[in-house]
KEGUKE-93145 format. One record per residue (C-alpha): residue number from 1; residue in three letters; x, y, z. Coordinates in pm, whole numbers, plus 50000, padded with zeros to 5 digits. Example, Ala and Ser with C-alpha at 12.3 -4.5 7.8 and 13.67 -1.06 7.14 Angstrom:
% KEGUKE-93145
PT   pos   code       u       v       w
PT     1    ALA   51230   49550   50780
PT     2    SER   51367   49894   50714
//
This chain:
% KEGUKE-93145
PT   pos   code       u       v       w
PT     1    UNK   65764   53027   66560
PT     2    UNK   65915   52669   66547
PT     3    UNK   66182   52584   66840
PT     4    UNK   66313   52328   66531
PT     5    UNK   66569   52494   66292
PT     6    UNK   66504   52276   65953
PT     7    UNK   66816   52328   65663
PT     8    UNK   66676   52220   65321
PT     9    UNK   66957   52120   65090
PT    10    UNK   66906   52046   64716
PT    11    UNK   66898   51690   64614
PT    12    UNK   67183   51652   64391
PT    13    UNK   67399   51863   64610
PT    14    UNK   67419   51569   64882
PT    15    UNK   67321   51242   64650
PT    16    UNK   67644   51094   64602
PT    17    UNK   67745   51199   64924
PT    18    UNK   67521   51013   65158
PT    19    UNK   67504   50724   65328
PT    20    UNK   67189   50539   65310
PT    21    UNK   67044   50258   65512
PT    22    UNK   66736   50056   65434
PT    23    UNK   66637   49895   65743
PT    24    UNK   66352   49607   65690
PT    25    UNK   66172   49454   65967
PT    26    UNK   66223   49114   65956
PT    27    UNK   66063   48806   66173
PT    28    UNK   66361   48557   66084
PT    29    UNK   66619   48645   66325
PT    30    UNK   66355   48671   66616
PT    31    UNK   66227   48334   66551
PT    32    UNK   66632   48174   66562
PT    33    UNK   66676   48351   66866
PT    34    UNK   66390   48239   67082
PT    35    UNK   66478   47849   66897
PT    36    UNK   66828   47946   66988
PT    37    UNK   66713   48007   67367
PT    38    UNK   66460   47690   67356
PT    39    UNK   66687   47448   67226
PT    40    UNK   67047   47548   67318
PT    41    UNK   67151   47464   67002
PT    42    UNK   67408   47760   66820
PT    43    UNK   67177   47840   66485
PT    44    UNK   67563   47891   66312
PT    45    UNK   67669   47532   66347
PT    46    UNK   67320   47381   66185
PT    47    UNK   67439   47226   65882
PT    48    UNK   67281   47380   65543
PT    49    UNK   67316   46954   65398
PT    50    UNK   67091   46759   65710
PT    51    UNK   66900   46504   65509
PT    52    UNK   66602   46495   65690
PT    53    UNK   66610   46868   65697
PT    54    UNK   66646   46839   65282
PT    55    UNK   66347   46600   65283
PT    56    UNK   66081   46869   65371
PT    57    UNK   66111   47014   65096
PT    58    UNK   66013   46737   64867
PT    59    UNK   65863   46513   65095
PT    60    UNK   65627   46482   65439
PT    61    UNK   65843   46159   65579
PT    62    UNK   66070   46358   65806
PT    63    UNK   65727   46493   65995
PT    64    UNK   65556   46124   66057
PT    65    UNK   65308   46238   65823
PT    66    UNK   65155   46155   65530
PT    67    UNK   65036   46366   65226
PT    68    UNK   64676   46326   65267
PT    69    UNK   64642   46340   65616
PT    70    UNK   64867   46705   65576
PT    71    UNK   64714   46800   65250
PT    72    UNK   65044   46903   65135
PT    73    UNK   65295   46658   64954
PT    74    UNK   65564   46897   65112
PT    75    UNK   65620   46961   65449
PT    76    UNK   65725   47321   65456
PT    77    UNK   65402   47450   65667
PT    78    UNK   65525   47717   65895
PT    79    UNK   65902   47776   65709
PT    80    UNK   65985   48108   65592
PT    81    UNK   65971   48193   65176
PT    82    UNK   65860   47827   65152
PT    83    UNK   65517   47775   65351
PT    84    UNK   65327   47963   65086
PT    85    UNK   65100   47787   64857
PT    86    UNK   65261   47918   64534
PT    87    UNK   65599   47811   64633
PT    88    UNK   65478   47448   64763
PT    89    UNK   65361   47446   64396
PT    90    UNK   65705   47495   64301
PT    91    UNK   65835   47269   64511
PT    92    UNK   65617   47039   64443
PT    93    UNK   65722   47099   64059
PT    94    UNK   66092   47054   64111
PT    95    UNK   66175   46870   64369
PT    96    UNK   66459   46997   64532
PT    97    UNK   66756   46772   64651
PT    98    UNK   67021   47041   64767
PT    99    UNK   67107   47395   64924
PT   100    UNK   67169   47544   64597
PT   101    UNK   66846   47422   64432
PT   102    UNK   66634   47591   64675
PT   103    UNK   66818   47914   64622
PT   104    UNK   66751   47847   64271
PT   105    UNK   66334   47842   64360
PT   106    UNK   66399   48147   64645
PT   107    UNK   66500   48324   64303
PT   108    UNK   66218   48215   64104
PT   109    UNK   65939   48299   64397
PT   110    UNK   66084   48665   64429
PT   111    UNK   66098   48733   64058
PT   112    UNK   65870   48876   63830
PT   113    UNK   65809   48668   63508
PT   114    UNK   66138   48448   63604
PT   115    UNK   65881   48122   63691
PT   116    UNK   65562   48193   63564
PT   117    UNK   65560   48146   63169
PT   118    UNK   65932   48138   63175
PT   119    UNK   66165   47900   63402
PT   120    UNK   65795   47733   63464
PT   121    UNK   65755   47623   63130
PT   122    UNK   66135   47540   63014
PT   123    UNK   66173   47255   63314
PT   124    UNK   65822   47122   63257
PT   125    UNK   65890   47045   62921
PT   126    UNK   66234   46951   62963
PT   127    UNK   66443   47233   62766
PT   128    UNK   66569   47295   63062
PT   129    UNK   66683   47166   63360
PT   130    UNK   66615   47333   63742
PT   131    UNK   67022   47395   63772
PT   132    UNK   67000   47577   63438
PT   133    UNK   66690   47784   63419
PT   134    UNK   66765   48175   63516
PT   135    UNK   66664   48197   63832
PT   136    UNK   66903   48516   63987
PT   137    UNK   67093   48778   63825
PT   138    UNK   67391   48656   63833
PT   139    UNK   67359   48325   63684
PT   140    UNK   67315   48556   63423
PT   141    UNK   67686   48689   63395
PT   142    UNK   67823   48420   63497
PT   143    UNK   67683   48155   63254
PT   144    UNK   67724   48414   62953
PT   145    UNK   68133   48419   63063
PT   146    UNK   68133   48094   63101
PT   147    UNK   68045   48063   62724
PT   148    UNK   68338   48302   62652
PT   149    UNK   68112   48609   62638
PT   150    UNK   68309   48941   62734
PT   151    UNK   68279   49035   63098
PT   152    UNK   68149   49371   63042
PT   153    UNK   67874   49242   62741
PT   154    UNK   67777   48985   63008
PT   155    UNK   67745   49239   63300
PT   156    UNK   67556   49501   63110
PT   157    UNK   67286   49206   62973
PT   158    UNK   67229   49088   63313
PT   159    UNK   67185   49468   63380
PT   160    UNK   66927   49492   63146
PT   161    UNK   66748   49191   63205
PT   162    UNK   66704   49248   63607
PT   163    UNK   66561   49549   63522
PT   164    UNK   66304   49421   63297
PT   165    UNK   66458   49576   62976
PT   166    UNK   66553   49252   62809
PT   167    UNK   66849   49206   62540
PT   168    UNK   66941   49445   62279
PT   169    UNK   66995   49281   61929
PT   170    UNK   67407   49368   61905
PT   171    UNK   67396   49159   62267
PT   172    UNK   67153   48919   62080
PT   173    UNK   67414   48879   61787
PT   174    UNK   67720   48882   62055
PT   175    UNK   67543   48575   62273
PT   176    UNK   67431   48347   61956
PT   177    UNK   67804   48431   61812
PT   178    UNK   67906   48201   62133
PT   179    UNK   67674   47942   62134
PT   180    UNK   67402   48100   62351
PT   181    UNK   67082   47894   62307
PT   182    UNK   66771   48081   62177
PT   183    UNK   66551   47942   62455
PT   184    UNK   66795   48143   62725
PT   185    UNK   66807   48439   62558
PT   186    UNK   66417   48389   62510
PT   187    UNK   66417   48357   62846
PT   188    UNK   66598   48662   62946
PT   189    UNK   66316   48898   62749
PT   190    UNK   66074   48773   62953
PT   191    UNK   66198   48923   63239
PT   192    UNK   66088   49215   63438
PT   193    UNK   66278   49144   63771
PT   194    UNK   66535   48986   63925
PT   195    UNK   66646   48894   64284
PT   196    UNK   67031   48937   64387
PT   197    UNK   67152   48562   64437
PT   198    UNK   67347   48686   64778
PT   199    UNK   66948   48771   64889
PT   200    UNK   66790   48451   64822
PT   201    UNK   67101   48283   64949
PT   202    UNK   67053   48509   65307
PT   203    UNK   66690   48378   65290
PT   204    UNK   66712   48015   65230
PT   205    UNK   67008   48033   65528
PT   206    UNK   66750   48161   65745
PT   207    UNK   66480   47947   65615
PT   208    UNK   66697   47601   65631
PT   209    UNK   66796   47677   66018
PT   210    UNK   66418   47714   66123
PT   211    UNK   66332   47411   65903
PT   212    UNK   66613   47190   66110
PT   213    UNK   66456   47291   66431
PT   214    UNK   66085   47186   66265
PT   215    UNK   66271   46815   66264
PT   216    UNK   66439   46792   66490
PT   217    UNK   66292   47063   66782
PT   218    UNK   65932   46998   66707
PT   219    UNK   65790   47158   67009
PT   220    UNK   66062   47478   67011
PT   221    UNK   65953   47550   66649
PT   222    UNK   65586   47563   66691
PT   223    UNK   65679   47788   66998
PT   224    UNK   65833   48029   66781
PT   225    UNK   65649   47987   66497
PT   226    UNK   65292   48096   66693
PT   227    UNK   65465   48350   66938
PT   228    UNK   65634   48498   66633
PT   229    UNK   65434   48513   66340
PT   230    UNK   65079   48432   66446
PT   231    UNK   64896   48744   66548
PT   232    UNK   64566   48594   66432
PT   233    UNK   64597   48292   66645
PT   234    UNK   64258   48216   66792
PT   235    UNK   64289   48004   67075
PT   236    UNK   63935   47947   67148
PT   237    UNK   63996   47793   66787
PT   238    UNK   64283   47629   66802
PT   239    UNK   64231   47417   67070
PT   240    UNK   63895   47259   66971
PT   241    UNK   64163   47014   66821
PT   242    UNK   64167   46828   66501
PT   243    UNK   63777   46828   66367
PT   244    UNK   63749   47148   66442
PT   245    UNK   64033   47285   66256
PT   246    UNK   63970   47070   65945
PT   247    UNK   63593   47229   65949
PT   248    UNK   63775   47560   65989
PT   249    UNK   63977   47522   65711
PT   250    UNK   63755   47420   65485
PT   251    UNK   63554   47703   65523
PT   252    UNK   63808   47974   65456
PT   253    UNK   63934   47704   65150
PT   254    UNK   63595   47796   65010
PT   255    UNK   63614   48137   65034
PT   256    UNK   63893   48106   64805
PT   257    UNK   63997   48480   64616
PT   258    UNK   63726   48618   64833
PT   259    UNK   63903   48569   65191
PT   260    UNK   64010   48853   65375
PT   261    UNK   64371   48949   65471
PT   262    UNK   64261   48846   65827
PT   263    UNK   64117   48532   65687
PT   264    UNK   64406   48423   65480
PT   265    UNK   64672   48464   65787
PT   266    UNK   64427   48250   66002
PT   267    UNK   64419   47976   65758
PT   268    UNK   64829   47962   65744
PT   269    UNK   64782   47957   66121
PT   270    UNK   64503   47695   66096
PT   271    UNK   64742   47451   65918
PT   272    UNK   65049   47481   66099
PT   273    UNK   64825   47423   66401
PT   274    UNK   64678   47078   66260
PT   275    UNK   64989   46979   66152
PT   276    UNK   65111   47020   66520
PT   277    UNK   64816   46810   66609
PT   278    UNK   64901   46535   66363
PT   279    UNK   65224   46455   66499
PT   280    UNK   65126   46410   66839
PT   281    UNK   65142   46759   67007
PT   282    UNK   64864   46931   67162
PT   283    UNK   64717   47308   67260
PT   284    UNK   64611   47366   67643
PT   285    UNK   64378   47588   67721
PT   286    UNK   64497   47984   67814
PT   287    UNK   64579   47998   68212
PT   288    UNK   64526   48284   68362
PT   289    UNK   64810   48260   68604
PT   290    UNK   65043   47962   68377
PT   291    UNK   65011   48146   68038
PT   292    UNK   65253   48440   67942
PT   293    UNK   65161   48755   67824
PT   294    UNK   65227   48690   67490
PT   295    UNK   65459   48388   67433
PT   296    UNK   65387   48019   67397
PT   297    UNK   65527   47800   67647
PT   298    UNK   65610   47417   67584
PT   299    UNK   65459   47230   67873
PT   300    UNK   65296   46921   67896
PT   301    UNK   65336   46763   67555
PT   302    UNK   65229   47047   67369
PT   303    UNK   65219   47414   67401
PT   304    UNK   65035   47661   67659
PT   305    UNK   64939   47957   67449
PT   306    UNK   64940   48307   67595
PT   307    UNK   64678   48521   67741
PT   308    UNK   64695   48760   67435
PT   309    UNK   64630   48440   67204
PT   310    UNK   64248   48481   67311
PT   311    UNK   64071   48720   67036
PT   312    UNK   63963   49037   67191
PT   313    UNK   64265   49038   67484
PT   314    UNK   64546   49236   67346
PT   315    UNK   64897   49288   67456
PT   316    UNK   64859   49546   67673
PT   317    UNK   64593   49414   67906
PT   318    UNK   64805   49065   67854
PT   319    UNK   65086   49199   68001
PT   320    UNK   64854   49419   68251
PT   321    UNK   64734   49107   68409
PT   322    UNK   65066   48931   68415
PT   323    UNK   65194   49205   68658
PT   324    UNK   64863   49202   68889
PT   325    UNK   64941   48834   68939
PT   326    UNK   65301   48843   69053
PT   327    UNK   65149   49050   69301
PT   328    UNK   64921   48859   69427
PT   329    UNK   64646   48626   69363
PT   330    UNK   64289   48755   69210
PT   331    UNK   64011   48730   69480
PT   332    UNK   63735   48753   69172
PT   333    UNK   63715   48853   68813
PT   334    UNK   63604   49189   68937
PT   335    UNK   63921   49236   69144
PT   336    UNK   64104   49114   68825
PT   337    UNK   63934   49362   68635
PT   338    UNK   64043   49663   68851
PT   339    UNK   64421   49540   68955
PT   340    UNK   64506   49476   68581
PT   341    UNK   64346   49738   68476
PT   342    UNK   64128   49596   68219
PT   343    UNK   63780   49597   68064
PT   344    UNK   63514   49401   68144
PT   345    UNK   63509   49235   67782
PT   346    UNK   63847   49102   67869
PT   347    UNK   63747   48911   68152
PT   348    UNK   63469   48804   67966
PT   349    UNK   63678   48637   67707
PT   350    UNK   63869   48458   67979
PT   351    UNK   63598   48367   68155
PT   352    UNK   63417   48207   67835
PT   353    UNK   63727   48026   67739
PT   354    UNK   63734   47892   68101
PT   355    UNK   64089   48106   68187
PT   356    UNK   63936   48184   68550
PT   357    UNK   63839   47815   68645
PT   358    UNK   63609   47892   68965
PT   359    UNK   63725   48221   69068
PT   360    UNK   63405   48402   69163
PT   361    UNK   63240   48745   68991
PT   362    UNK   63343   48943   69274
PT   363    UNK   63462   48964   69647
PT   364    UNK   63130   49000   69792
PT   365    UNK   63015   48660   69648
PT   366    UNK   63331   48547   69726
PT   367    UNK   63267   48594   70116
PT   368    UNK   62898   48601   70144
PT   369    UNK   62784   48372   69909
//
């Protein structure tokens, strides 16, 4: 009865024979863009060797900032596969001093059993160093050739070991016949995954041009960084200012394993935010005819949020009220309420956060009252 013809093919018929595409949503090249558009600058011709850049992840200096005001002895708040606490801790471990190194820890962080009780351990006690702990599959095959291991032995043990089946003893006996040290090969059993070095090398590109942008584009990054990847950004929050957010963020710090999803992405938005407060930027209050719909606008020595940054107004009635206004002014909340097209509990929200500055409940007051 369907109007939808449907052919059903077996599997291994068509396996070999198709192409397939795995296509991953990714927040990276939205937030260059809208940096790209904010700052002018080309996100190609950032240099992947900007000291200052390099500093951030090892140091606070380049933000104006010390340790203990930030509560972080790195400054990587807000930067892609190296804001999260585990991989401060890393950094924090190893110091970084170059491009390649933080590939190095972008393989570690997306491993499984590569850092913890493995690479972890070996540069801690100073077996080995961060250039020569496994951190991607192929350092793998390439050290092992290196030590004048056949190509194909080496290729097939790296196989193994990225997928978490470790070394066979002939490839045990074929890596100690060249000098292999037990502590690698030790290494290598531990080891359930591995990350492709082109991958971490992709991320840390993307990664590096948003952190140059954090020095050097202060205002442009927290832009992006809110409009981008902050969809639990509370502005009636946010911009209490400083106290406020340090009361804030010790609460959820309390809460510890027992936070929320929800919880946990408004603390990572809670400590970009007093970061942005430490060095010298500030939040203004949602507008209801200056804010966007959903962007945050640089204005004023800090940053405007938008109307869907309040917590109960979502995108759509956002960008409802956005197109009453270019209309025309609102006479009252109530004819904002039926122009826009939105609930009362919206204009409550904006109303409580003081959005509608004096504009009156409704025409009749308006003219009579």
């Amino acid at each position: 009865t369907s109007a939808t013809i449907t052919t059903h093919f077996d599997y291994h018929a068509i396996s070999s024979r198709l192409v397939k595409l795995d296509i991953l949503g990714h927040d990276d090249p939205t937030a260059i863009k809208m940096l790209h558009d904010l700052t002018g600058v080309d996100p190609k011709t950032i240099p992947f060797d900007d000291p200052a850049t390099l500093s951030l992840f090892s140091s606070t200096a380049a933000l104006g900032i010390s340790p203990e005001e930030l509560g972080s002895p790195v400054g990587t708040f807000g930067i892609p596969e190296f804001g999260t606490k585990f991989v401060r801790q890393m950094l924090e471990e190893t110091k970084p001093r170059n491009f390649s190194e933080l590939v190095r820890i972008s393989g570690f962080s997306h491993g499984t059993d590569v850092w913890l009780n493995n690479a972890q351990d070996l540069i801690k006690n100073g077996t080995a160093k961060l250039g020569e702990a496994i951190s991607a599959r192929d350092d793998i095959m390439i050290y092992l050739i290196q030590k004048g291991v056949e190509p194909s032995i080496a290729f097939k043990v790296m196989e193994d070991v990225r997928k978490g089946k470790g070394v066979k003893p002939d490839d045990v006996a074929a890596l100690k016949e060249r000098g292999v040290a037990d502590w690698y090969i030790d290494s290598c059993q531990k080891i359930k995954y591995m990350f492709p070095k082109a991958h971490a090398v992709a991320y840390v590109m993307m990664a590096f041009r948003i952190a140059y942008c954090k020095v050097h584009h202060p205002a442009a990054f927290y832009a992006a960084y809110f409009t981008v990847r902050a969809p639990e950004f509370d502005a009636d929050l946010i911009v209490r200012g400083e106290a406020a957010l340090r009361q804030k963020l010790a609460e959820l710090e309390a809460k510890g394993s027992g936070a929320t999803a929800r919880e946990r992405s408004l603390q990572t938005i809670v400590e970009v935010a007093l970061e942005m407060y430490l060095r010298g930027y500030t939040f203004h209050r949602v507008d209801l005819y200056r804010s966007d719909a959903t962007r945050f606008l640089i204005e004023d020595g800090g940053l405007l949020p938008p109307l869907a940054a309040l917590d109960g107004v979502g995108e759509t009635a956002a960008r409802n009220i956005v197109l009453a206004r270019e209309e025309k002014s609102f006479t009252s909340a109530e004819d904002l309420r039926l122009r826009a097209r939105v609930p009362k509990p919206v204009v409550d929200v904006l109303r409580n956060h003081g959005a509608l500055g004096d504009l009156p409940e409704n025409d009749q007051l308006m003219l009579f009252g």
